[in-house]
N, C-alpha and C positions, 0 to 999 in steps of 0.2 A: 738760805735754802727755803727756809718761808713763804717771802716773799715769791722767788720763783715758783714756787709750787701753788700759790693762791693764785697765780697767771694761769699756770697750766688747769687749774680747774677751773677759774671764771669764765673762761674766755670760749669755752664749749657750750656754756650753760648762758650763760646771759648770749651770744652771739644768735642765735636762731632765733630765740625769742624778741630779739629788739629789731634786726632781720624784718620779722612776721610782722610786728605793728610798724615799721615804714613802709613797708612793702604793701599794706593794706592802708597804711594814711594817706599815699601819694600815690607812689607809682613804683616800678621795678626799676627802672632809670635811678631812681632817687639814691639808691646803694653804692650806683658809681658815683654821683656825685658827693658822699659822704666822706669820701677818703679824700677829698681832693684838699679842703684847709691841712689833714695830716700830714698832706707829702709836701707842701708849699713851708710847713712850722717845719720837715722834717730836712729842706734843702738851706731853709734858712739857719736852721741850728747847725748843720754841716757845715758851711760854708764860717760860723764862728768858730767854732771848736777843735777841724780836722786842721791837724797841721798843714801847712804850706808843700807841695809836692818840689823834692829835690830834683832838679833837672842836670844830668848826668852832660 
């Protein structure tokens, strides 16, 4: 319950703030391309761990 609950605060408070120094270091573009290694580690981790789909 910790744990989730240090998510649920950090993630308000460090996110604008880290936000504001890319968005001032580069560019506004730069925020989309920030997610982009998460979702690429997030399809690769998928593709290990979710079971195989039963075909009916």
């Amino acid at each position: 319950m910790g744990f989730f609950g240090f998510g649920i605060v950090l993630a308000p408070a460090l996110g604008p703030a880290f936000g504001g120094i890319l968005v001032d270091t580069f560019d506004w573009r730069a925020v989309f391309w920030l997610v982009l290694p998460f979702c690429g580690l997030g399809t690769f981790m998928a593709a290990i761990f979710m079971p195989p789909r039963e075909e009916e």
